[in-house]
N, C-alpha and C positions, 0 to 999 in steps of 0.2 A: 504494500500500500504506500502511496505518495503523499504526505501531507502538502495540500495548497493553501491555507491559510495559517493567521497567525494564530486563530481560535482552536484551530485543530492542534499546531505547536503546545500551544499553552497546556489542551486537557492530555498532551501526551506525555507533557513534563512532570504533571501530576500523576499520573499515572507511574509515571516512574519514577519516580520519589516513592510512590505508596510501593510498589513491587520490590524495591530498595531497601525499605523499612524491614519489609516481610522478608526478605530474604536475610538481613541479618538478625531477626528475629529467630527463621527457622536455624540458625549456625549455633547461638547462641541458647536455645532452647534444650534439648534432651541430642547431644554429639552423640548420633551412634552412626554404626555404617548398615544399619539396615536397608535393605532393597527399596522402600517407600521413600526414608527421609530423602535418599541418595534423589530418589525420580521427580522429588520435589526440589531437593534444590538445585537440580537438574531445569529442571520446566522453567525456576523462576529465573536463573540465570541466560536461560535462553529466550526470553520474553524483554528479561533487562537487557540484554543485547541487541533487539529487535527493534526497541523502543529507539537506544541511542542510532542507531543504522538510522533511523527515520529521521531524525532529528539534527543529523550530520547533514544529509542529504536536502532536506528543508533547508537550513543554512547556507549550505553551497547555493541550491540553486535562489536562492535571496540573492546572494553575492553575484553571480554571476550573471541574476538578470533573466533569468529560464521562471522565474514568477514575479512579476509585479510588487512593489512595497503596496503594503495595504494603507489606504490614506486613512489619517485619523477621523474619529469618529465627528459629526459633525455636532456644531456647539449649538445650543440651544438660544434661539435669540429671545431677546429681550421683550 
């Protein structure tokens, strides 16, 4: 998936912050090398990876001009 705006940026940044959270939650929680913990923090670590990929790429293509800056929000007149 490609994010095009900045609105999508934003809920994906939250988004990974939260999958972030939870992942060092799951490390820090009950260390074992069980087959489940491992596939959990397996998934969450490949999610938090999927998330920055999107978010690199968002940026770039900001910079280079492959999406439009989004004009600010218009002000409320008087």
């Amino acid at each position: 998936m490609r994010l095009k705006s900045a609105t999508e940026a934003a809920t994906t940044r939250s988004k990974l912050a939260r999958l972030e959270a939870q992942y060092a939650a799951a490390l820090h929680r009950h260390p074992t090398d069980s087959t489940a913990d491992q596939a959990i923090l397996y998934s969450l670590r490949r999610m938090i990876n999927q998330l920055k990929e999107e978010l690199i790429l968002y940026d770039r293509d900001l910079r280079t001009g492959r999406l439009p800056a989004e004009p600010l929000a218009p002000q409320p007149t008087p």
